[in-house]
C-alpha positions as MATLAB code, in Angstrom:
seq = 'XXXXXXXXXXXXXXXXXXXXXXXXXXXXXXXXXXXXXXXXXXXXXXXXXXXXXXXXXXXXXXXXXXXXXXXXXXXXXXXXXXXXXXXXXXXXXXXXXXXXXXXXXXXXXXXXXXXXXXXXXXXXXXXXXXXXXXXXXXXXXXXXXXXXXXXXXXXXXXXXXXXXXXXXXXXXXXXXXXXXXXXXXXXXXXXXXXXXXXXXXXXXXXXXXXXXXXXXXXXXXXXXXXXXXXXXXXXXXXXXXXXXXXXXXXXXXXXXXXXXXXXXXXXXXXXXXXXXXXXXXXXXXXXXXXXXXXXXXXXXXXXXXXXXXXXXXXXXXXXXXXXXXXXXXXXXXXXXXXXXXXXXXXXXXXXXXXXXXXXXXXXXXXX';
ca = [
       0.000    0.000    0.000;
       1.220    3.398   -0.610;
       1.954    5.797    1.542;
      -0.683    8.298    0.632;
      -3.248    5.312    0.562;
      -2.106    4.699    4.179;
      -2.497    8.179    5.528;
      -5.626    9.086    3.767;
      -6.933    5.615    5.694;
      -5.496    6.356    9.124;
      -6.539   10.264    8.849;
     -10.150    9.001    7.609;
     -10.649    6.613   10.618;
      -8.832    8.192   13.423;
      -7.941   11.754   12.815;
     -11.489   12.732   14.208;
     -10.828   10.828   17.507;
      -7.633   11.818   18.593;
      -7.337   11.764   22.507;
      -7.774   15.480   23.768;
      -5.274   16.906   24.879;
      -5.509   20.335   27.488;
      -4.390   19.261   31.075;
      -4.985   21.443   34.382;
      -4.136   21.510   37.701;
      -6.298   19.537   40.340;
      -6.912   19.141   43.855;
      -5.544   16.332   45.406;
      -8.778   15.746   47.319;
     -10.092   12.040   46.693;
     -11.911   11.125   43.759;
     -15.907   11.417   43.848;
     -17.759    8.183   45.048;
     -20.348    6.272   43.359;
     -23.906    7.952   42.927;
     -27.232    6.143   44.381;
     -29.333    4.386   42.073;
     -31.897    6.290   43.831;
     -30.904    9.545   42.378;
     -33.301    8.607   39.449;
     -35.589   11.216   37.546;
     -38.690   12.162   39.967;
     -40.861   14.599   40.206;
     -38.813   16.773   42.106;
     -35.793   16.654   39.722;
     -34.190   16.943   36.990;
     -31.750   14.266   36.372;
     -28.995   14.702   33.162;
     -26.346   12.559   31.882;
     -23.020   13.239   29.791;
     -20.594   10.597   27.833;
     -17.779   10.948   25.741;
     -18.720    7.564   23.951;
     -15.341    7.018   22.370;
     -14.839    5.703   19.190;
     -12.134    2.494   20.155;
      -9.153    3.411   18.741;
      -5.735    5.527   19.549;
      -4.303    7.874   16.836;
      -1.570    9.296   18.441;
       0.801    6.222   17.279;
      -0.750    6.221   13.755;
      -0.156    9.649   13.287;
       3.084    9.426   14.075;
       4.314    6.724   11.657;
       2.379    8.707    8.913;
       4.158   11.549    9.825;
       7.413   10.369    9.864;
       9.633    9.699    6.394;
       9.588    5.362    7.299;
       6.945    3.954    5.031;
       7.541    0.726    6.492;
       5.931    1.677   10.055;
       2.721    2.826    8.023;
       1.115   -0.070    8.042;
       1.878   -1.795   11.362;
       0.545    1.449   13.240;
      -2.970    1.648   11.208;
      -3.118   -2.477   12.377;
      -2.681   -1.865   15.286;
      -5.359    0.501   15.831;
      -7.965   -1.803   14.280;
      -6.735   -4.359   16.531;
      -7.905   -1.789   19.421;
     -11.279   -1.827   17.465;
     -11.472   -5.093   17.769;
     -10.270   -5.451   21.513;
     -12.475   -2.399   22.719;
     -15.702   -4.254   21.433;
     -18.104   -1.535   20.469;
     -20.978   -3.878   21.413;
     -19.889   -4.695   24.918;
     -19.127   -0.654   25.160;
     -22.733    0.101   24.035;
     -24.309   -2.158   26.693;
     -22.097   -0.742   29.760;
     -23.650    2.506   28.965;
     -27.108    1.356   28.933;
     -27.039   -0.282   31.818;
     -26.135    3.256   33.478;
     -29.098    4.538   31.593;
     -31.125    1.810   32.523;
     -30.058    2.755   36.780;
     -30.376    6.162   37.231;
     -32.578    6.704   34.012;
     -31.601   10.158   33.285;
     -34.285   12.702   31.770;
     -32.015   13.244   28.912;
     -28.363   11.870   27.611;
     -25.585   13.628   25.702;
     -23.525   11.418   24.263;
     -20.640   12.610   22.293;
     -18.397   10.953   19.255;
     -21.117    8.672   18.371;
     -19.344    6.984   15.132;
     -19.971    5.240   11.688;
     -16.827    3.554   10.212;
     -16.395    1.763    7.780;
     -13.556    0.085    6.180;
     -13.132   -2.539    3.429;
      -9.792   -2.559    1.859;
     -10.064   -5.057    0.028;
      -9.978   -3.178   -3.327;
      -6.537   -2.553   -2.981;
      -5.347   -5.898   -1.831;
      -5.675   -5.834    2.106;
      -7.936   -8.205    3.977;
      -9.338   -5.728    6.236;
     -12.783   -5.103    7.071;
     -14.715   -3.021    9.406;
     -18.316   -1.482    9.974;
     -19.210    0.163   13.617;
     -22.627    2.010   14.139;
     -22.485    2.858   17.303;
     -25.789    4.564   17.912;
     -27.386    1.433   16.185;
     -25.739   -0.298   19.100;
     -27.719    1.431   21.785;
     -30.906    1.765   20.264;
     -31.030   -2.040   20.152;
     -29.799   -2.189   23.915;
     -32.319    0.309   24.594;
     -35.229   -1.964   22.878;
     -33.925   -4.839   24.288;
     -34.837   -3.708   27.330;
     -37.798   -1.689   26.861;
     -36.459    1.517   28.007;
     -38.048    4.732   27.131;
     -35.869    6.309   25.159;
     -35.344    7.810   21.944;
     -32.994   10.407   19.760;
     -34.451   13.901   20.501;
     -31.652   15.547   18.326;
     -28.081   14.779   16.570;
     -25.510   16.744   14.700;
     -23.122   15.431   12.417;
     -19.906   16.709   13.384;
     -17.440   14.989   11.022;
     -16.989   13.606    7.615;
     -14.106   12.063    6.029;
     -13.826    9.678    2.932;
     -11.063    9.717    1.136;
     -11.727    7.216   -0.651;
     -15.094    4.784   -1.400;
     -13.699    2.033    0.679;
     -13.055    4.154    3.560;
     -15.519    6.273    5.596;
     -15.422    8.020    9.158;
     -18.693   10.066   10.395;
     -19.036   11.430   13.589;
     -21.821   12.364   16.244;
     -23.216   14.055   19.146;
     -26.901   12.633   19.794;
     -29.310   13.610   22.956;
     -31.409   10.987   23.814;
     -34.517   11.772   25.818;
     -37.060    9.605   28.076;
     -40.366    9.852   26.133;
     -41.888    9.123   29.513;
     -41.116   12.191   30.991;
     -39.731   14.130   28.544;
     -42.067   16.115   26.140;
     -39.828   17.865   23.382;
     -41.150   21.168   21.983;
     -38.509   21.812   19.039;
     -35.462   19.825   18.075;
     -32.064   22.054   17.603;
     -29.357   20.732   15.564;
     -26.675   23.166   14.367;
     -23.260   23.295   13.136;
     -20.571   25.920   14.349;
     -19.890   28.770   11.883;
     -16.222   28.434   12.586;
     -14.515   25.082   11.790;
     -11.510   23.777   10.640;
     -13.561   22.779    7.730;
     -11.709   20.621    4.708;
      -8.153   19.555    5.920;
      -7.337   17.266    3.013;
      -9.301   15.953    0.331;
     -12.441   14.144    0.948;
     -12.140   14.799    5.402;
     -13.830   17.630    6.580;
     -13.643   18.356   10.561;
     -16.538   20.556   11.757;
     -18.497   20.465   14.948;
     -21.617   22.297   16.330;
     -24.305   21.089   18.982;
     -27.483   19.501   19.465;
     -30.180   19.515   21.915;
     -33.921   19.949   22.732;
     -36.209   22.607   23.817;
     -38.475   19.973   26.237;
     -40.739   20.114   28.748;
     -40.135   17.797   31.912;
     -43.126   17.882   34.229;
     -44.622   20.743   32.758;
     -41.452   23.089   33.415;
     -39.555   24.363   30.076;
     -35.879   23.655   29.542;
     -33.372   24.106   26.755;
     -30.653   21.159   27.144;
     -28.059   20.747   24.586;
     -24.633   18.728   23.915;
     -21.873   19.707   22.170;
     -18.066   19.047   21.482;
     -16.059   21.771   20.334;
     -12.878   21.285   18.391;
      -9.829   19.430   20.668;
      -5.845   20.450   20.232;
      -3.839   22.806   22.352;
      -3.717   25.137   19.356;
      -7.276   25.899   19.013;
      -7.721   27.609   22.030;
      -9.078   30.582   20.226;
     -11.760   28.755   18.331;
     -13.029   26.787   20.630;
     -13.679   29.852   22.831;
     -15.563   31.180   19.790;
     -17.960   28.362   18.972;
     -17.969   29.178   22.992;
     -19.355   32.114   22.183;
     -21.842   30.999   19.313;
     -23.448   28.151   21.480;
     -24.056   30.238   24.294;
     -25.653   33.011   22.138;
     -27.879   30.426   20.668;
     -29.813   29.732   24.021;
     -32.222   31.330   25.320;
     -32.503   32.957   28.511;
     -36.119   33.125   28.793;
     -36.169   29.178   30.759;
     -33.544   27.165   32.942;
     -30.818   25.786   30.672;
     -28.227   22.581   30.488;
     -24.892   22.270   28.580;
     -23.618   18.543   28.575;
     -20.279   17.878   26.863;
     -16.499   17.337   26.215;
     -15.775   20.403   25.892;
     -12.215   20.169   25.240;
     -10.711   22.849   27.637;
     -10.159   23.087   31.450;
     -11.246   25.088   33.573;
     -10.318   28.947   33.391;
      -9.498   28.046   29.839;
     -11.104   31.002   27.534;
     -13.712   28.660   26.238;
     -14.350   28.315   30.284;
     -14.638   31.830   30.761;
     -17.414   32.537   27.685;
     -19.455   30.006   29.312;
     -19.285   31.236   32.844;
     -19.195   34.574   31.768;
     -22.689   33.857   29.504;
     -23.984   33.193   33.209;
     -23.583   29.526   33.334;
     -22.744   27.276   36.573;
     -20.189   24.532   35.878;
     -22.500   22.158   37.672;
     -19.296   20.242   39.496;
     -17.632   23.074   40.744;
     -20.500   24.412   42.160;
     -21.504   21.137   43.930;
     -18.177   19.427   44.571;
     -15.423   21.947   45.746;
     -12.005   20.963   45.856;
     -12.655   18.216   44.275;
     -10.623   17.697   41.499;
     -13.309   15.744   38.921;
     -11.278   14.603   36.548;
     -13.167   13.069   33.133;
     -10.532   12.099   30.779;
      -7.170   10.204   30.038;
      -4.524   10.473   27.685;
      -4.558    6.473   27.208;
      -6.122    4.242   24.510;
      -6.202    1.414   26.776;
      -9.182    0.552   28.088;
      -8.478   -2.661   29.588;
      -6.405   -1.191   32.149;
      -7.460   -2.390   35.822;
      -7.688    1.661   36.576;
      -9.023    4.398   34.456;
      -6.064    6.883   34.155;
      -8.274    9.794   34.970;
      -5.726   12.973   34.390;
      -7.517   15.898   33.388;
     -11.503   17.700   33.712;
     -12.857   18.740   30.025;
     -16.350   17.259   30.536;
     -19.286   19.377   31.900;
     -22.604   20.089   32.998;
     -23.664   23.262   32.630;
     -26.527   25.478   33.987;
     -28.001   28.434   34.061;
     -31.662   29.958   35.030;
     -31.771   27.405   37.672;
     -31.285   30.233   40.703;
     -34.902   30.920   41.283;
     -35.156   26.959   42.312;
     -32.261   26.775   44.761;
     -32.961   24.985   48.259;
     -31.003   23.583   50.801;
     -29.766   20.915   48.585;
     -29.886   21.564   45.185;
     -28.911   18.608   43.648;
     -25.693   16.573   43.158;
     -22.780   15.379   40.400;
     -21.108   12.583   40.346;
     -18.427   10.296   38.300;
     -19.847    7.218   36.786;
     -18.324    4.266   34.303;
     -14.896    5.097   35.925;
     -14.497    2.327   38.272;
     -13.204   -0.924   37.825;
     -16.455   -2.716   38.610;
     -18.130   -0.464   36.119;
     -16.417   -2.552   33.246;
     -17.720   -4.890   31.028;
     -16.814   -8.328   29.127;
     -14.675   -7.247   26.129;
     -12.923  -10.374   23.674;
     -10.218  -10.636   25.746;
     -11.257   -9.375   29.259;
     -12.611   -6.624   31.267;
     -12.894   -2.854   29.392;
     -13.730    0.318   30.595;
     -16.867    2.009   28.255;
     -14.786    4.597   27.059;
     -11.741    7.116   27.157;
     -13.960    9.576   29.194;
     -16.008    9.125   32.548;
     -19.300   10.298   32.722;
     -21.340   12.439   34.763;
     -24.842   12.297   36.592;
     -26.779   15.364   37.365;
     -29.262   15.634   39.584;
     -30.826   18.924   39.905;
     -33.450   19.062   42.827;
     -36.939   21.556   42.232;
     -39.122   22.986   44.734;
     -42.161   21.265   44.866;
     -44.975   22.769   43.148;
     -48.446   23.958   44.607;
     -50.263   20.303   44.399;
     -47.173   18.749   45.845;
];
């Protein structure tokens, strides 16, 4: 295979996931503990809840043999990273985060780099075959189990085929309980500042999706997104920031699930804040450090490698409800017993923890 055949692949299917990469500094207060099951969706709450899905594969090792002026490591490196499609089975993934659905059953779900790939290269000569559709995956976990659940909005964030034997797409999706749930308008938009076409046939673009819903009669804009990753885009992250924000409206309480990319006091941090939003964990869990993500691909590992906080919840308008106890975030899916069967052993359901929201309500007149 030739070398441009080889990086147009290993761009196409993994230049879209590559592991984020912003660290900041922490607390060294312990790590959060595990949330009640009882902390499910009620009456008197509103209960959200944010994953980084993770597409199953590490690009940092690919990219680097592409980069590099050996042809010979070309190969070997865009392998290997199948291989870690194979080993972090996207079916076993989908299930471990159903079953977190399926125990706290969240209002609504933000789920970020939900992925299509496919690739068959065996036009040029190369026995190699793959097809993941990951939000397939979790619709049919979700029916499996009769769960009330269904996509209340989705934004395609990237594209890339190079060629016809080899396509990437990528995803943020909200899913919403139709039991409790009733959504009003759909929102699915795409940031007017991207990267945009980076090589022929791979566009990288992101933008947000969400729902205008009511939950027990009360009005709420919740929306997830995943702004652009890299130390060097800073600048336009904090400006897609800026063009999310703007987008909501102010007239009824508002959530913001996500990777987001950035730490905190990061200028994408400080749009958001400064657009009068809460980030939900500091709020709730000070001095806690919260950490969400890791720089490893390897999610067999007996601990989760948790080194740095990029994933959110968000609020704002939710003042005029405050109590005693207004609600509580936690960690979930990044503990070893939350792992599940993989091919060859135990695997963690993705790259990212995630994060349950619980935001208590007054009670209302007839309560």
């Amino acid at each position: 295979m030739s070398k441009r055949i080889a990086l147009a692949v290993g761009v196409a299917l993994l230049a879209a996931c590559a592991q984020d990469t912003p660290t900041g500094p922490g607390s060294s207060a312990a790590p959060a503990s595990r949330p009640e099951a009882s902390q499910a969706a009620g009456a008197d709450r509103v209960v959200v809840l944010n994953q980084n899905v993770y597409p199953g594969a590490n690009v940092d090792a690919v990219i680097t043999a592409l980069a590099n002026n050996d042809p010979s490591d070309d190969l070997p490196a865009l392998f290997a990273a199948i291989e870690e499609l194979r080993v972090n089975d996207a079916q076993a993934r989908a299930a471990g985060i159903v079953d977190q659905i399926a125990r706290y059953r969240p209002d609504v779900v933000g789920l970020n780099e939900i992925t299509e790939i496919d690739v068959d290269l065996h036009p040029i000569g190369v026995d190699v075959e793959v097809h993941q559709r990951f939000l397939d995956l979790i619709q049919a976990e979700i029916a499996g189990r009769g769960l009330p659940y269904a996509v209340g909005a989705s934004v395609k964030d990237i594209e890339a085929q190079p060629y016809p034997f080899v396509s990437y797409v990528d995803y943020d999706v909200v899913l919403v309980n139709t039991e409790r749930v009733n959504v009003t308008a759909s929102i699915s938009h795409t940031f007017s500042l991207n990267l945009g076409e980076v090589a022929p046939g791979i566009v990288l673009k992101r933008g947000w999706a969400g729902v205008e819903a009511e939950i027990d009669g009360r009005p709420y804009t919740i929306v997830t997104s995943h702004p652009e990753p890299g130390d060097a885009w800073a600048d336009l992250r904090a400006a897609q920031a800026t063009e999310l924000v703007g987008s909501i409206s102010a007239d009824r309480p508002a959530i913001l699930l996500g990777d987001y990319n950035d730490v905190p006091g990061s200028p994408l941090y400080q749009v958001i804040t400064g657009d009068g939003f809460t980030d939900l964990w500091s709020a709730l869990r000070p001095g806690v450090r919260g950490y969400t993500a890791t720089n490893s691909s390897d999610l067999s590992s007996q601990h989760l490698p948790l080194v740095k906080r990029i994933d959110y919840v968000w609020t704002r308008g939710f003042d005029h409800l405050q109590r005693a106890a207004p609600g509580s975030v936690d960690l979930i899916d990044d503990l070893p017993a939350d792992r599940v069967q993989g091919p060859d052993g135990p695997i963690y359901v993705s790259d990212h923890a995630g994060m349950l929201a619980r935001i208590l309500l007054p009670a209302t007149p007839e309560q």
